[in-house]
C-alpha positions in Angstrom: 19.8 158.7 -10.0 17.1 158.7 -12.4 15.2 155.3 -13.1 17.2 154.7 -16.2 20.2 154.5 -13.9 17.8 152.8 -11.3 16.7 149.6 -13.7 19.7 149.0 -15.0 21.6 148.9 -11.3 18.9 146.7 -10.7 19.9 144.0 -13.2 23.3 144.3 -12.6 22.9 143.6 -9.3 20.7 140.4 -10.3 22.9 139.4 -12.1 25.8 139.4 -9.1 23.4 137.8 -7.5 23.0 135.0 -9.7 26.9 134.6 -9.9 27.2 134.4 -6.3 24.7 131.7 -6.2 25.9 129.4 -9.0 29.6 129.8 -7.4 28.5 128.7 -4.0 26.6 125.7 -5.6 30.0 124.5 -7.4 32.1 124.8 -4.3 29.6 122.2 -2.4 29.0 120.3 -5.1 32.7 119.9 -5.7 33.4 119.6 -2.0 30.6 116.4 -1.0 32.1 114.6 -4.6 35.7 114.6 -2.7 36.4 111.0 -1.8 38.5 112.8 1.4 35.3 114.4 2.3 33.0 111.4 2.1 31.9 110.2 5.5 29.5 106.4 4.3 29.6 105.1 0.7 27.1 107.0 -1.9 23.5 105.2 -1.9 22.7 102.4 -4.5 19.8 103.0 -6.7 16.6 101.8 -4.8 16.2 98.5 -7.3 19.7 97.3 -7.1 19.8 98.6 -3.2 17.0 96.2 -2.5 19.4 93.4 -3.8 22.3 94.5 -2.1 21.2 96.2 1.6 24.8 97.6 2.8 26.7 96.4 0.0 26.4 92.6 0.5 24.1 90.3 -2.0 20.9 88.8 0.1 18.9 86.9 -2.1 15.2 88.1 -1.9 13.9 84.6 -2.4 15.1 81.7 -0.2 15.3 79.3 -2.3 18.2 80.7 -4.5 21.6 79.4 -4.1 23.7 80.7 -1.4 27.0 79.7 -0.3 26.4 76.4 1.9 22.9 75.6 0.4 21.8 73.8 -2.7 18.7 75.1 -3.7 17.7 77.2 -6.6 14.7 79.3 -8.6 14.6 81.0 -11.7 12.6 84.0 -12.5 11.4 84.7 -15.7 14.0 86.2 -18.3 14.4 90.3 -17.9 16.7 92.3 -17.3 17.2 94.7 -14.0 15.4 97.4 -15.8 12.3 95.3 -16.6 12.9 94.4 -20.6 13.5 91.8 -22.2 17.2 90.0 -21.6 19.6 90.6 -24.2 20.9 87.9 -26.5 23.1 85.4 -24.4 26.5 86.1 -23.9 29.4 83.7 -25.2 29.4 80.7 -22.1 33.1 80.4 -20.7 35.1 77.4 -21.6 35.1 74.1 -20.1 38.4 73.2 -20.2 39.4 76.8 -18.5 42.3 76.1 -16.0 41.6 77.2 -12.5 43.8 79.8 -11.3 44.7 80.8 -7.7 42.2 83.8 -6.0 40.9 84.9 -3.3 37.6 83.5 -1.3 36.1 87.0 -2.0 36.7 86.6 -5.2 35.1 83.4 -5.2 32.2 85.0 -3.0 32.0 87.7 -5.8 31.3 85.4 -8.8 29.0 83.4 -6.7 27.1 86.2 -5.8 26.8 87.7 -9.4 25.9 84.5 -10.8 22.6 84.5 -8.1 21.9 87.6 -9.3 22.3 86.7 -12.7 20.3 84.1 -12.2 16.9 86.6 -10.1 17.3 88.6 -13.1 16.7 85.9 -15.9 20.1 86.2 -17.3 20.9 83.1 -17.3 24.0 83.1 -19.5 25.5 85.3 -17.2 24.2 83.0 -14.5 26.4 80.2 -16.4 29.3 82.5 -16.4 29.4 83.7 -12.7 28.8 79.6 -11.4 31.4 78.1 -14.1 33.9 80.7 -12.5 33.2 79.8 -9.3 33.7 76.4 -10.1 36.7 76.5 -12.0 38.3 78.4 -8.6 36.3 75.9 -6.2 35.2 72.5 -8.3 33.5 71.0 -4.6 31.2 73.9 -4.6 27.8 72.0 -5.1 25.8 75.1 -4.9 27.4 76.9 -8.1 27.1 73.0 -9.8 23.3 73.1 -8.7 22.8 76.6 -9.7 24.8 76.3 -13.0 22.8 73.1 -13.7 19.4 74.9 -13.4 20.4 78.1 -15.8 21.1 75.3 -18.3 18.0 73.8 -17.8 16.3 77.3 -18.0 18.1 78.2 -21.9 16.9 74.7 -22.5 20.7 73.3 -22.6 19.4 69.7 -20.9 22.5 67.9 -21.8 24.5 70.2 -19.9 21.8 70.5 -17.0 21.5 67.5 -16.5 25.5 66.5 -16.8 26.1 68.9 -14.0 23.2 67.7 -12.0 24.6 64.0 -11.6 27.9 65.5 -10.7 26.8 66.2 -7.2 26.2 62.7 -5.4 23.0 62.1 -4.7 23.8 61.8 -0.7 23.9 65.6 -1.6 20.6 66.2 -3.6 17.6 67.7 -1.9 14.1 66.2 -3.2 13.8 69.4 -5.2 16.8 68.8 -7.0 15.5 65.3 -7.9 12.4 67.2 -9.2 15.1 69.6 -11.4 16.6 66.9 -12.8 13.6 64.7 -13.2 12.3 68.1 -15.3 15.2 68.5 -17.6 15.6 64.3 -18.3 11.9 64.5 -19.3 12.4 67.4 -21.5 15.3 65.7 -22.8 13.1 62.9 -23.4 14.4 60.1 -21.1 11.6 59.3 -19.4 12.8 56.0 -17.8 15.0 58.1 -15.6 13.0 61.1 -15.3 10.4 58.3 -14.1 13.3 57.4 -11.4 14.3 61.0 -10.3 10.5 62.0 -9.3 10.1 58.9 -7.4 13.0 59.4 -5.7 12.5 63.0 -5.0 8.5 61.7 -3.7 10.6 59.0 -1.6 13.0 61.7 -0.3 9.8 64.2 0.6 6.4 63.1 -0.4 4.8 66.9 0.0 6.6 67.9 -3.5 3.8 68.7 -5.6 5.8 69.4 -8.8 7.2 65.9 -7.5 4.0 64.3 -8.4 3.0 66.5 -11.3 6.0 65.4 -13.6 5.7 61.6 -12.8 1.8 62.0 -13.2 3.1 63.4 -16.7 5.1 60.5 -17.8 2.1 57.9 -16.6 -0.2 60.1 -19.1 2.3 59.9 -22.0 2.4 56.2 -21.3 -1.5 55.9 -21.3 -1.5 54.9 -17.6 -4.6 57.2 -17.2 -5.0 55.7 -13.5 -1.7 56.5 -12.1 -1.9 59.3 -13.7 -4.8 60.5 -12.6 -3.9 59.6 -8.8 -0.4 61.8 -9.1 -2.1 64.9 -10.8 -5.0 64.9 -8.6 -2.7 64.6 -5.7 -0.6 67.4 -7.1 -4.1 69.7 -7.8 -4.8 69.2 -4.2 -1.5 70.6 -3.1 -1.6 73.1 -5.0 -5.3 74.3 -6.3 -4.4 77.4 -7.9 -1.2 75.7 -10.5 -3.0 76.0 -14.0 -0.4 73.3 -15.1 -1.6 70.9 -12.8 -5.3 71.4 -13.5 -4.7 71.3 -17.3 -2.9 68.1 -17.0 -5.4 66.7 -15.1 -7.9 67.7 -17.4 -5.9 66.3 -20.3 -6.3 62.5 -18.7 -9.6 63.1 -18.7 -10.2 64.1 -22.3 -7.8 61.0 -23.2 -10.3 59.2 -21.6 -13.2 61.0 -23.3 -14.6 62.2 -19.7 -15.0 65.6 -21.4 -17.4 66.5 -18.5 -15.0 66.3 -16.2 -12.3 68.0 -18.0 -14.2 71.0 -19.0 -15.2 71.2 -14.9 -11.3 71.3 -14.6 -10.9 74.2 -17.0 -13.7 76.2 -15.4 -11.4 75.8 -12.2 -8.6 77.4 -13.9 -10.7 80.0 -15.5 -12.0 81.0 -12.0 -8.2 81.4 -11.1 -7.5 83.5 -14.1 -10.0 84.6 -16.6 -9.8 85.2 -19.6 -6.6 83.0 -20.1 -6.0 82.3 -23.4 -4.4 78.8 -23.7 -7.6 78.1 -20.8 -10.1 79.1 -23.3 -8.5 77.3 -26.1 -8.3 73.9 -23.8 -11.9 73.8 -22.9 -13.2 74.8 -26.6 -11.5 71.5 -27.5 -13.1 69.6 -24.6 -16.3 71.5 -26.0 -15.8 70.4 -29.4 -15.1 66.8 -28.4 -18.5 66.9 -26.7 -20.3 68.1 -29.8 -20.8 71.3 -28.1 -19.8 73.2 -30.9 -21.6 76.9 -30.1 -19.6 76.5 -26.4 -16.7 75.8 -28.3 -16.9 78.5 -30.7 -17.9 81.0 -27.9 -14.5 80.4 -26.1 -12.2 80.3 -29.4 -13.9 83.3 -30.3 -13.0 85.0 -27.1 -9.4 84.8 -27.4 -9.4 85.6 -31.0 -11.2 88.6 -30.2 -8.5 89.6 -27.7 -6.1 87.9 -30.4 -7.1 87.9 -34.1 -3.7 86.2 -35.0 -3.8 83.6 -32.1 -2.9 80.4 -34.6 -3.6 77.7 -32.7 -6.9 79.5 -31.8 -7.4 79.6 -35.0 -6.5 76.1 -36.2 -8.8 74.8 -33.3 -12.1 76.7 -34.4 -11.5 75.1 -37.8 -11.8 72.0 -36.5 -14.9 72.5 -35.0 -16.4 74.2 -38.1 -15.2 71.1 -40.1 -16.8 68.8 -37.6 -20.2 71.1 -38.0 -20.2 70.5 -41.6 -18.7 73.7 -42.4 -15.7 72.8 -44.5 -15.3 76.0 -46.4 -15.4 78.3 -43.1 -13.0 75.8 -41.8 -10.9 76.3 -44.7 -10.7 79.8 -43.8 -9.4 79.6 -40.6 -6.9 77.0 -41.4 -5.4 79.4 -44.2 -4.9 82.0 -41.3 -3.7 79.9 -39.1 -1.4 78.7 -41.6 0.0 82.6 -42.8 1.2 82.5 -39.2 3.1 79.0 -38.9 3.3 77.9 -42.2 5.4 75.1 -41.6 3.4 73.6 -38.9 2.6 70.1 -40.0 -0.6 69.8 -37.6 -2.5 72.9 -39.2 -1.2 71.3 -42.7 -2.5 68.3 -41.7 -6.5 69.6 -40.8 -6.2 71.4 -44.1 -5.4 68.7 -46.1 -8.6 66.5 -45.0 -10.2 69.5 -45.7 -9.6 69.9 -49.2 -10.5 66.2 -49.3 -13.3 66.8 -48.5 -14.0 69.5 -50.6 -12.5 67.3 -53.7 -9.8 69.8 -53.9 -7.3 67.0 -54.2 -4.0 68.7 -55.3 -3.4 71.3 -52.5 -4.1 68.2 -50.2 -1.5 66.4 -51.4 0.8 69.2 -51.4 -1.0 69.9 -47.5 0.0 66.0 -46.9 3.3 65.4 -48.0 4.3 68.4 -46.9 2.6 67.0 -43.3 4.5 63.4 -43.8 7.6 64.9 -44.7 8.1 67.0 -41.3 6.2 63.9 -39.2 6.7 60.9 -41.0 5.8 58.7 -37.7 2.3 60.6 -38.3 0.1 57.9 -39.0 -2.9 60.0 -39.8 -0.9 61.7 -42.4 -0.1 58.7 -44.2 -3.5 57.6 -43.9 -4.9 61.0 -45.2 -2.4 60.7 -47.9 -3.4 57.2 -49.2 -7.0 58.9 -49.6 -5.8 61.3 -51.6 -3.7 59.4 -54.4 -6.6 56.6 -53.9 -9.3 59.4 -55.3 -6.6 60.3 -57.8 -6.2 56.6 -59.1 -2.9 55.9 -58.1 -2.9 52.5 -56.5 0.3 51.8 -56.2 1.0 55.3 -54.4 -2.3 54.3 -52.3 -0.6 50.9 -51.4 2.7 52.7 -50.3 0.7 55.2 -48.1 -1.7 53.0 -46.4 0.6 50.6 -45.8 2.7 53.2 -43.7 -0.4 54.3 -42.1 -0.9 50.4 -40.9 2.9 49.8 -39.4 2.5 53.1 -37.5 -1.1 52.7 -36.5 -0.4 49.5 -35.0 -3.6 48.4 -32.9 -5.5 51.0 -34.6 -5.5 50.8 -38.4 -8.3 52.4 -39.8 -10.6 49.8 -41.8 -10.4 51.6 -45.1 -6.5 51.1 -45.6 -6.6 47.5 -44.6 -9.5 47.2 -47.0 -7.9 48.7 -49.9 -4.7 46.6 -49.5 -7.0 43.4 -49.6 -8.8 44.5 -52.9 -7.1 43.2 -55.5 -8.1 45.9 -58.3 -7.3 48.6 -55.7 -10.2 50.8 -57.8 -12.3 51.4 -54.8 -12.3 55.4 -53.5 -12.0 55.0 -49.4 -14.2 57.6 -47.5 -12.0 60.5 -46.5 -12.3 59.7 -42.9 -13.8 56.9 -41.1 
């Protein structure tokens, strides 16, 4: 044979070769995919095997609901692969009949809805629990774990509805602190106020127990009780940046700036560099006329953060206080091109322009402001300068007087000082 012949019996018999192979490959690929053939169930996938070890649901965390217990957590909303959760899925209906199943169908829901639940889907949560309960109405831990994946979407009428549907014989102290949570959300705070005392009465090592009562005594300008709960709280639990910032907020209402800004170095030890941190103790700065401090740490997270708003909004209204109106004016414009409609940053921007005699965008700045908060005292007050400066006394009148019946203790002097001149011609300062 010559080596013609040679090469190309050569490739031929390659390519036999290769046949061979690909044949073999198909007849155990086809043979191990043959259910008859199978000897143990395929393996899971390692994230979904780490929820499910030989095919039956084991919560990773204690604390979420199992069949028997009552206690739940949340996680924060993502979905098994890691992104964001998708937009919530119609809820089931509440007046859905029950129909007749099997326990491991009811096991089956439960356990979907817990994973639901570890995976931030909490509209699937809601689905999984609600079927359990139409099937098994006396299953408290579905109630309690349905009850907290409203609370977690923010639904607190529906939280907190399902949450006083299990007796309170029944409720653990953390479930007092749930529901305590979504009633002070809600915004009734009288029972809110109840719920964290009983849940402190039940067990009086809650932290979060403490925290959201010490909450509702600082709303209420208790600063002593308040003070005694958050500390208590802090000291529980040193490293909870909520605590510590609440804590530091009775403190600033209290003008103890010193101690607050010590506060916020405590949580900037825990986590540097934090943004809402930073922003926090530039106010305490600025309220202690430590305005280059206070620029320093707004400029830090704008640096990380050039569209930060309230970042923004706050450096303004330390420039203003340094007599830099027209820097401030700046900032407040940026602030407002992200959250136009945001009557604070409206509000800062009107006095601004007051100052700066600019005196129809502050009007348009204010009664924009009044219109979104008209319990805003300050806006009314603001706005009473401005039609004041403009000679409009009656407008003036109108405002101030609003500023007065919502000030109540605290009028400023000016408004009660233009009511009582009888001309009304006199142009009030633009801020006491």
């Amino acid at each position: 044979m010559n080596d013609n012949g040679r090469r190309r019996f050569g490739v031929l018999e390659g390519v036999f070769i290769l046949m061979a192979a690909g044949y073999l490959f198909y007849a155990l690929t086809a043979s191990s995919n043959d259910p008859a053939n199978m000897d143990s169930p395929p393996v899971l996938e390692e994230s979904v095997a780490t929820l499910i070890p030989n095919g039956e649901f084991t919560p990773p965390f204690s604390s979420v609901p199992t069949q028997g217990s009552t206690s739940t957590t949340m996680t924060p909303a993502v979905a098994v692969d890691g992104t964001a959760a998708k937009e919530p899925r119609p809820l089931p209906s509440a007046t859905a009949q029950p129909t007749s199943v099997s326990p491991s169908t009811i096991r089956n829901d439960f356990d979907r809805a817990v994973r639901y639940t570890e995976i931030g889907d909490y509209t699937g949560a809601i689905i999984g629990f609600s079927e359990t309960l139409s099937d098994e109405p006396e299953n408290t831990a579905a109630r309690i774990g349905r009850a907290q994946a409203y609370v977690a979407l923010q639904m607190y009428t529906e939280g907190i509805q399902d949450f006083t549907a299990v007796h309170p014989d029944d409720r653990t102290a953390e479930q007092f602190v749930l529901l305590g949570d979504a009633l002070y959300a809600a915004g009734i705070l009288e029972d809110a106020l109840f719920s964290y005392n009983t849940a402190i009465q039940t067990d009086n090592t809650i932290a979060a127990a403490y925290y959201g009562r010490g909450r509702i005594y600082a709303d209420r300008e208790r600063f002593d009780l308040a003070q005694d709960d958050l500390e208590r709280a802090s000291s529980m639990d040193d490293s909870n940046l909520a605590y510590l910032h609440a804590l530091a907020g009775v403190f600033l209402a209290q003008e103890r700036t010193e101690e607050a800004i010590e506060l916020y170095n405590r949580a900037l030890a825990i986590t540097p560099d934090d943004a809402d941190t930073l922003i926090a103790r530039g106010r305490a700065h600025t309220a202690a006329q430590d305005y280059l401090s206070a620029d320093s740490d707004f400029n830090t997270v704008i640096w990380a953060d050039p569209d930060n708003a309230t970042a923004l909004y706050y450096r303004g209204v330390a420039l203003h206080r340094r007599g830099r109106p027209t820097v401030a004016l700046l900032n407040f414009n940026h602030a407002l091109s992200l959250e136009p409609d945001n009557p604070l940053f409206l509000l800062e921007r009107g006095r601004t322009h007051i100052e700066l005699e600019d005196y129809q965008p502050a009007e348009d700045d204010l009664t924009f402001a009044v219109d979104e908060r008209p319990e805003d005292a300050q806006a009314w007050l603001l706005l009473g300068d401005v039609y004041a400066a403009t000679a409009r006394p009656d407008e003036a009148l109108e405002a101030y007087r609003q500023h007065i019946a919502l000030a109540e203790a605290t009028p400023a002097a000016r408004a009660i000082n233009y009511i009582t001149d009888a001309n009304g011609t006199q142009e009030p300062a633009a801020d006491d």
